[in-house]
C-alpha positions as CSV (number, residue, x, y, z in Angstrom):
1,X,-1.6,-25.5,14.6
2,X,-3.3,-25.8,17.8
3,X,-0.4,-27.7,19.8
4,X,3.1,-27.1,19.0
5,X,5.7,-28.9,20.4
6,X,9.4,-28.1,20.1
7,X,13.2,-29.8,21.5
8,X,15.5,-27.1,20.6
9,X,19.2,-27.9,21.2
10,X,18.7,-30.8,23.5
11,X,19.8,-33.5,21.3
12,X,23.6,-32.8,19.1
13,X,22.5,-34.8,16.2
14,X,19.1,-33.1,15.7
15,X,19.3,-29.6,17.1
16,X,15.4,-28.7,15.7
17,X,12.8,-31.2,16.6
18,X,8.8,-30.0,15.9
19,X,6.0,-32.3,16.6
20,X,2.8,-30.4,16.1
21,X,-1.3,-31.1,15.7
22,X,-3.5,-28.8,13.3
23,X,-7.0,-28.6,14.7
24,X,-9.3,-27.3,12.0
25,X,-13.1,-27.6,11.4
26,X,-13.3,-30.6,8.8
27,X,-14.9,-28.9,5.8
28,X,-11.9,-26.9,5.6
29,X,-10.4,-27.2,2.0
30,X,-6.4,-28.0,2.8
31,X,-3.9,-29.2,0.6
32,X,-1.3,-31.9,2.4
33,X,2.4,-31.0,2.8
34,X,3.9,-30.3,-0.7
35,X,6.8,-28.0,-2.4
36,X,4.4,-25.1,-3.4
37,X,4.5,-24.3,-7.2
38,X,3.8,-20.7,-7.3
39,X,6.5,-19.9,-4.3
40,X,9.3,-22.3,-5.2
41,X,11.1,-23.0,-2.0
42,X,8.6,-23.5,0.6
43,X,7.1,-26.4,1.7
44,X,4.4,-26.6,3.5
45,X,0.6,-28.0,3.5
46,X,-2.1,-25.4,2.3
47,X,-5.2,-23.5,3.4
48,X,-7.6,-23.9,0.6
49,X,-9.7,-21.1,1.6
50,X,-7.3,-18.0,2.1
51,X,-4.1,-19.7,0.9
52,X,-1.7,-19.6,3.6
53,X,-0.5,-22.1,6.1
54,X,-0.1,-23.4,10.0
55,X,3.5,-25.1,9.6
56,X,6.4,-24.8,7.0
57,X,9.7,-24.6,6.3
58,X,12.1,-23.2,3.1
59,X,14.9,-24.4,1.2
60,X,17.0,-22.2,3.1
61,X,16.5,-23.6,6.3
62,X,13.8,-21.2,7.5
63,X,10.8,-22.2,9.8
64,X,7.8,-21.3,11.1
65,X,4.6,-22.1,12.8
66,X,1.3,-20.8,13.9
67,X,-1.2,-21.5,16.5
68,X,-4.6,-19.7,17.1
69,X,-4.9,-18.0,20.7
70,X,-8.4,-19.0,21.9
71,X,-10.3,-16.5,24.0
72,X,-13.9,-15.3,24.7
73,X,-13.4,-12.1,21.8
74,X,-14.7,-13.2,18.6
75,X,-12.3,-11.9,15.9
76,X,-13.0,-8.4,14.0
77,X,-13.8,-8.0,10.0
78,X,-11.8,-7.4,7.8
79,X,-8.4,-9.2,9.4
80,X,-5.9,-10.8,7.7
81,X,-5.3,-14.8,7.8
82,X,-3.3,-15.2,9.8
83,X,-1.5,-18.3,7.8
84,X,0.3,-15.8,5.8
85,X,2.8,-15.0,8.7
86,X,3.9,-18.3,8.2
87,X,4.8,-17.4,3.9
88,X,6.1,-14.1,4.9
89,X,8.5,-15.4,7.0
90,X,9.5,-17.8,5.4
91,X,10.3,-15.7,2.3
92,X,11.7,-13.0,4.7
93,X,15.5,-12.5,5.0
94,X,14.9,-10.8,8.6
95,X,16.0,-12.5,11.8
96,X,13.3,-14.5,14.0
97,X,13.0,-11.5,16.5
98,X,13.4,-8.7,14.0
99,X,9.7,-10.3,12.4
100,X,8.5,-10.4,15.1
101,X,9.0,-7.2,16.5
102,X,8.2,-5.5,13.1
103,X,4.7,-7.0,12.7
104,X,2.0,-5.2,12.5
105,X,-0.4,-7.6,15.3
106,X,-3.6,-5.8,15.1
107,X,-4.0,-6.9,11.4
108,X,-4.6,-10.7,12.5
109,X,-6.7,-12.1,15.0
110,X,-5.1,-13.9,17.9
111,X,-2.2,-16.0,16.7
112,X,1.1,-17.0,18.3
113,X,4.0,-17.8,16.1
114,X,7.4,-19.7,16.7
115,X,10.0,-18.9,13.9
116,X,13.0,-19.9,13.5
117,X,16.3,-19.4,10.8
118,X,18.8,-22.5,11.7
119,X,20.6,-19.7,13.8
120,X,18.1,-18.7,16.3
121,X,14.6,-19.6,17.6
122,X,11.7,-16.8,18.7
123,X,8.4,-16.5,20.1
124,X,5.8,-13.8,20.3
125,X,2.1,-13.2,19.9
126,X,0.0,-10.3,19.6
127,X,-1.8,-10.4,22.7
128,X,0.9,-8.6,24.7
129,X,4.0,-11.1,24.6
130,X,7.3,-9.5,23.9
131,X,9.4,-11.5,20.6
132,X,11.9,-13.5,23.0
133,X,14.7,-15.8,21.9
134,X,14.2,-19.1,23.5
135,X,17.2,-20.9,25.0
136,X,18.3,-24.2,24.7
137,X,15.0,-26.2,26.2
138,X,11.8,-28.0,25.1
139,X,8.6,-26.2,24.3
140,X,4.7,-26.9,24.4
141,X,2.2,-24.5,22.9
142,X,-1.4,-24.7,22.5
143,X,-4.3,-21.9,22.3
144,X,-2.8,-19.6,24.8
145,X,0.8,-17.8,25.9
146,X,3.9,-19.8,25.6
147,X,3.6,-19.9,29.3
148,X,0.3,-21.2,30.1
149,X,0.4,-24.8,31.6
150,X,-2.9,-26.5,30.1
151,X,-3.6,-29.6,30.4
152,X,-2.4,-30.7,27.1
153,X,0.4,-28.7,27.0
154,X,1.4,-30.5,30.4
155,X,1.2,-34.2,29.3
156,X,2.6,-33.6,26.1
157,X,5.5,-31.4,27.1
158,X,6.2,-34.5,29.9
159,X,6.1,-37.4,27.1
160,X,8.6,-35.2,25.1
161,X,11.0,-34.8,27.8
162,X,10.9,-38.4,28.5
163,X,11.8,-39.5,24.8
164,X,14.4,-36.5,24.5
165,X,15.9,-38.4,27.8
166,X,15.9,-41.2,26.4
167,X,17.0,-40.2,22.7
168,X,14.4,-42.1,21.8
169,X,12.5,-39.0,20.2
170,X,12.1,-40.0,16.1
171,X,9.0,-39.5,14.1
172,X,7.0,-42.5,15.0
173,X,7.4,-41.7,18.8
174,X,6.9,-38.7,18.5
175,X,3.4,-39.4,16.2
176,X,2.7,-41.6,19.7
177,X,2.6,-38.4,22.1
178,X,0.4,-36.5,19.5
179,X,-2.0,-38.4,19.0
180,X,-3.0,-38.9,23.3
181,X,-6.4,-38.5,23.3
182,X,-6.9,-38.4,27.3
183,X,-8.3,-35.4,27.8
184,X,-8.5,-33.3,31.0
185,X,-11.1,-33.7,34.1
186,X,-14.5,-31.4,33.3
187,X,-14.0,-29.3,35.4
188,X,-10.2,-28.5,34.4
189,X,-11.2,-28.4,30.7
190,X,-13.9,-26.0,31.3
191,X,-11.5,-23.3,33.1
192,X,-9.4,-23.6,30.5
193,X,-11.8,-22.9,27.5
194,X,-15.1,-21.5,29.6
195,X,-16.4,-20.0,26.3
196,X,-16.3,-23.2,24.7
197,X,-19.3,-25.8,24.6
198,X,-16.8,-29.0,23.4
199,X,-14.5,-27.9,26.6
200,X,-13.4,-31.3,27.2
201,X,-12.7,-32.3,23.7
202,X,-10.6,-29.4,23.1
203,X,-8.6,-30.1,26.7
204,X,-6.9,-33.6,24.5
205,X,-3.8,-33.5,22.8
206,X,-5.5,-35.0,19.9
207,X,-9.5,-33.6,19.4
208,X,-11.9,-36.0,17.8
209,X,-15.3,-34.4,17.0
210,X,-17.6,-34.7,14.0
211,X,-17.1,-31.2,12.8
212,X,-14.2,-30.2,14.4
213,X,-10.8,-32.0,15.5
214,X,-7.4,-33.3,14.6
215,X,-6.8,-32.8,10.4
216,X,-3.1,-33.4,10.3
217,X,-0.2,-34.1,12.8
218,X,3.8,-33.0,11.8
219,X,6.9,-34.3,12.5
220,X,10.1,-32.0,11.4
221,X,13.8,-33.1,12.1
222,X,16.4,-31.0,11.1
223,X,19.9,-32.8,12.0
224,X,23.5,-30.8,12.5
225,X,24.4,-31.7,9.3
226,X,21.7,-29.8,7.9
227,X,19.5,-32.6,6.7
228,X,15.6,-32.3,6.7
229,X,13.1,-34.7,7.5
230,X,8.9,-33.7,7.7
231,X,6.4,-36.5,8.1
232,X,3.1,-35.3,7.7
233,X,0.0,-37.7,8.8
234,X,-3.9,-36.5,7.8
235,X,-7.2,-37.8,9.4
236,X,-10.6,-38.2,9.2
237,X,-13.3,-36.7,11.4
238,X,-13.8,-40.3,13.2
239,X,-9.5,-40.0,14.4
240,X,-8.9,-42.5,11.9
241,X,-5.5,-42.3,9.7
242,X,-6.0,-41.8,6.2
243,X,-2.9,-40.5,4.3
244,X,1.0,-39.6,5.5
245,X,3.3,-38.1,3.3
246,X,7.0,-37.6,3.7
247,X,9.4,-34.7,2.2
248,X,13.6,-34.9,3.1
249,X,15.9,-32.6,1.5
250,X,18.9,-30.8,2.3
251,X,19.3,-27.2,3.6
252,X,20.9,-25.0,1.5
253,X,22.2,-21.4,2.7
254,X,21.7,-18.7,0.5
């Protein structure tokens, strides 16, 4: 994922609310949100090419999500992808901040993660961010820190608040904030990415570019009662809409 957006505990009736965009290059084989065969129990879309996943949740009630963390060092050789952290969790029975604080970072190129377990919700990263527990509160992530106002953290984080306010905050909305395509003046977008020749594309909540942009956006509701809801909606290099897919089921404890 590249933004990541999460209400956690702000509304009774659906204490875990995710709304998150996967920027990808296009030729990327990926498989859309299914109930994996070969791992009964998760479900999640698929990287083609090394098999693991941005964004997924288990039978069990177990979530996770993954975001690259964009800066000027080009990753090493010989790394692992870093969409397994999502599977490994996921199939894990440790608590949020126990995998976190147990993972081996320098295996994985920059990656922040956001996991979950219907008890507890944790962040971390392995460019120097301590796990943490987060509180009660609503979340925006992109390329950098947890912390890191960009520009499309900011808007998007703002539009959320606004619909949690007004408990307005269901899928469609919520498929509304992520696909703003206003992106940030130049010369904001090029502090935030100055490596980057496509600064001001990348600065959007939702990136359109030949090669490179928006493949997917992802709604998850998870209700008190333990009820499950994940909307997923695919595009083409051009922005345009073309496929959505939707899973419910209900959680169930081990």
């Amino acid at each position: 994922m590249c933004l990541v957006l999460i209400a956690y505990r702000q509304l009774p009736e659906t204490p875990l609310l995710v709304a998150a965009n996967r920027d990808e290059f296009h030729a990327r084989p990926t498989a859309a949100l299914h109930w994996w065969p070969d791992t009964p129990g998760i479900l999640a879309g698929r990287d083609l090419e090394a098999g693991g996943t941005w964004l997924g949740m288990s039978r069990n009630g177990r979530f996770a999500c993954v975001t690259n963390y964009r800066d000027a060092v080009p990753p090493g050789t010989g790394l692992r992808s870093r969409g397994e952290l999502i599977t490994r969790f996921l199939e894990a029975q440790a608590t949020p901040r126990e995998f976190l604080a147990n993972l081996d970072g320098e295996r994985y190129a920059g990656f922040n993660l956001f996991v979950a377990d219907g008890q507890t919700l944790a962040y971390g990263n392995n460019q120097g961010a301590e796990p943490r527990e987060l509180r009660s509160g609503i979340y925006a992530l992109a390329n950098a820190s947890l912390d890191v106002p960009w520009h499309k953290t900011r808007i998007a984080r703002t539009s959320l608040q606004n619909l949690v306010a007004a408990r307005a905050a269901d899928s469609g909305r919520l498929f509304e904030v992520l696909g703003n395509r206003q992106t940030a003046p130049a010369g904001a977008a090029a502090k935030e990415h100055p490596q980057s020749t496509r600064a001001e594309a990348l600065s959007a909540p939702f990136i359109v570019q030949p090669d490179y942009g928006t493949r997917s956006s992802t709604t998850v509701l998870v209700t008190a009662n333990g009820d499950v809801e994940i909307t997923e909606r695919r595009y083409a290099p051009d922005g345009a809409a073309e496929g959505e897919n939707r899973q419910g089921f209900r959680i169930e404890p081990l």
